[in-house]
MIVOTI-816687 format. One record per residue: residue number from 1; residue in three letters; x, y, z of N, C-alpha, C in turn. Coordinates in steps of 0.1 Angstrom, whole numbers, always signed. Example, Ala and Ser with C-alpha at 12.3 -4.5 7.8 and 13.67 -1.06 7.14 Angstrom:
BEGIN
k; r; n_east; n_north; n_up; ca_east; ca_north; ca_up; c_east; c_north; c_up
1; ALA; +132; -57; +78; +123; -45; +78; +132; -33; +78 $
2; SER; +128; -22; +71; +137; -11; +71; +129; +0; +79 $
//
This chain:
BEGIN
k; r; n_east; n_north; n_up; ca_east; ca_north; ca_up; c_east; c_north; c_up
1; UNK; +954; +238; +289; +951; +238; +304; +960; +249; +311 $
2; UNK; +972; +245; +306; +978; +259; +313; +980; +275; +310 $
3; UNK; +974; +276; +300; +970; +291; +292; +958; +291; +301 $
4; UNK; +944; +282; +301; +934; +289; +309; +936; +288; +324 $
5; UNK; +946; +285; +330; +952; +286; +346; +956; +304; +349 $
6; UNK; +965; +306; +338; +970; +319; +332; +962; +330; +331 $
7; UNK; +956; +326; +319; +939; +335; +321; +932; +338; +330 $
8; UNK; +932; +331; +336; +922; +326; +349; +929; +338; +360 $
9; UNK; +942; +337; +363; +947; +345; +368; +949; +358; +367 $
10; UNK; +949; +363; +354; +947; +379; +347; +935; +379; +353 $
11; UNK; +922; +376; +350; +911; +376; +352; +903; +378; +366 $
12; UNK; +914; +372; +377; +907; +371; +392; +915; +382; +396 $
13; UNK; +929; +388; +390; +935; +404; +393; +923; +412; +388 $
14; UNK; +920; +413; +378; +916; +425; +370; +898; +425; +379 $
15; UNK; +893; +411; +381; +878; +410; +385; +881; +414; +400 $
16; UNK; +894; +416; +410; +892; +415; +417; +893; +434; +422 $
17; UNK; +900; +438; +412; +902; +455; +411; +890; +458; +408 $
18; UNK; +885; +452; +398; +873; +463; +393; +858; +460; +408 $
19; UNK; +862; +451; +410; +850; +452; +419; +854; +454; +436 $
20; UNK; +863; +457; +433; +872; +464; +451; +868; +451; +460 $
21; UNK; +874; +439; +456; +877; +430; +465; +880; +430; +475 $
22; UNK; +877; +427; +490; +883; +426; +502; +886; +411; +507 $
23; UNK; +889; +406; +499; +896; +390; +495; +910; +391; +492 $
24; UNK; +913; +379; +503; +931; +381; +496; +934; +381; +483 $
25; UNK; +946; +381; +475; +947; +385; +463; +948; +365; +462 $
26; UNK; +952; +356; +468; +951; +343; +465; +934; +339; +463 $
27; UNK; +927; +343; +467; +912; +341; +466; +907; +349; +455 $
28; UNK; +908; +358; +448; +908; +366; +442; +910; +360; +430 $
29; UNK; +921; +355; +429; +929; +346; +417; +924; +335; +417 $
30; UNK; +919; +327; +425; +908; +313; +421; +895; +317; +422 $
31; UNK; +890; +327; +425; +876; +329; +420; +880; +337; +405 $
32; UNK; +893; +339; +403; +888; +346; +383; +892; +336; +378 $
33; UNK; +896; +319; +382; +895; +306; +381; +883; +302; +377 $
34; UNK; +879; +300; +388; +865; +294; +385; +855; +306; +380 $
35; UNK; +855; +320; +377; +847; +331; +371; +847; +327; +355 $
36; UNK; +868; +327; +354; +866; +321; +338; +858; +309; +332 $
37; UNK; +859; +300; +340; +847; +290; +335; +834; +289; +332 $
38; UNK; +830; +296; +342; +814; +304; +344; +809; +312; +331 $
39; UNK; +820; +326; +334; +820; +329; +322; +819; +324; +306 $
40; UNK; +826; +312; +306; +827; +305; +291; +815; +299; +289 $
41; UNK; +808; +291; +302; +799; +285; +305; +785; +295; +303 $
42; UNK; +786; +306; +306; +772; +314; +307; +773; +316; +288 $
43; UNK; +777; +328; +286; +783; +329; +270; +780; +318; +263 $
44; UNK; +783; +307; +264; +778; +297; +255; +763; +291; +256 $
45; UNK; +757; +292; +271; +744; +290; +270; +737; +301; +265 $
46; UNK; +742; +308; +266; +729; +326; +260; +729; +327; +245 $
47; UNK; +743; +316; +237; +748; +320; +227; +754; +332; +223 $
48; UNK; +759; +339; +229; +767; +347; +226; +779; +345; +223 $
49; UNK; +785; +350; +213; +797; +344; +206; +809; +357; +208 $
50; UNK; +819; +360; +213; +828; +373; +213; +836; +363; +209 $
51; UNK; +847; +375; +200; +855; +373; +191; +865; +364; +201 $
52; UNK; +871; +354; +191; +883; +345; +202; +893; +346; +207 $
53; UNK; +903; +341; +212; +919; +350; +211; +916; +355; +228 $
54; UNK; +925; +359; +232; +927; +366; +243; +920; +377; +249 $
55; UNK; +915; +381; +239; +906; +396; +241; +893; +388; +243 $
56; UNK; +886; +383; +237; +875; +372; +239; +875; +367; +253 $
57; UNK; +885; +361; +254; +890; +352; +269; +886; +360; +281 $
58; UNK; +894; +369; +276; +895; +377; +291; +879; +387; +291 $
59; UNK; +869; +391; +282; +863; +400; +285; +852; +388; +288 $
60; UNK; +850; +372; +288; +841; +365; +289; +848; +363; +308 $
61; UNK; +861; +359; +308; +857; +354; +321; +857; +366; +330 $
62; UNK; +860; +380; +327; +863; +391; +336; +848; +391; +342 $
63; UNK; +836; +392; +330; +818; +386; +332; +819; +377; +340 $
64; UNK; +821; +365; +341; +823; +354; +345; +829; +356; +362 $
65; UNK; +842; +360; +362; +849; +362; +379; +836; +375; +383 $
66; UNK; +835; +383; +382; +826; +397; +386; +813; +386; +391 $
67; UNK; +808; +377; +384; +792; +370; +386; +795; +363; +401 $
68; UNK; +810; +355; +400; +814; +347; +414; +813; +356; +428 $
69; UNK; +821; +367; +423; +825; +378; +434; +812; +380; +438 $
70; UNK; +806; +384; +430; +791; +394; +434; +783; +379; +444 $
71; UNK; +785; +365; +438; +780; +357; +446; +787; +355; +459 $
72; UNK; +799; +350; +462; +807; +349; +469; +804; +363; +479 $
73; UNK; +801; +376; +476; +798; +384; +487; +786; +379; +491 $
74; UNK; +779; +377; +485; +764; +377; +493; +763; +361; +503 $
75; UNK; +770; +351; +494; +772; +338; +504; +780; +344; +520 $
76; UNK; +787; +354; +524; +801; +359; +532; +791; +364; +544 $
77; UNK; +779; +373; +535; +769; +381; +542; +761; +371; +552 $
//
């Protein structure tokens, strides 16, 4: 639980650079929260399988936070 809190948080920094966030950096960090889930959640319905470990983690939910953001702007709109 608290490794994917962790993750989660790498995840909503890094989702929130690559897609030039204009969200506090606190929002930012619980949308790469709930992105990481999404992420794990989409990836497993498509069947797609990426390698496990950290590097797996982070490039499913970085997918995962980027799908929230892109949502979350258009809900803002």
């Amino acid at each position: 639980m608290i490794y994917a809190i962790i993750v989660g948080l790498i995840i909503g920094a890094l989702a929130g650079w690559f897609m030039k966030s204009s969200y506090a950096w606190y929002i930012d960090l619980l949308l790469g929260i709930v992105g990481s889930w999404v992420g794990n959640w989409l990836f497993g319905v498509l069947g797609i399988n990426i390698a496990g470990g950290l590097v797996g983690d982070l490039i499913t939910g970085v997918v995962g936070a980027v799908i929230v953001i892109a949502i979350a702007r258009l809900i803002k709109k």
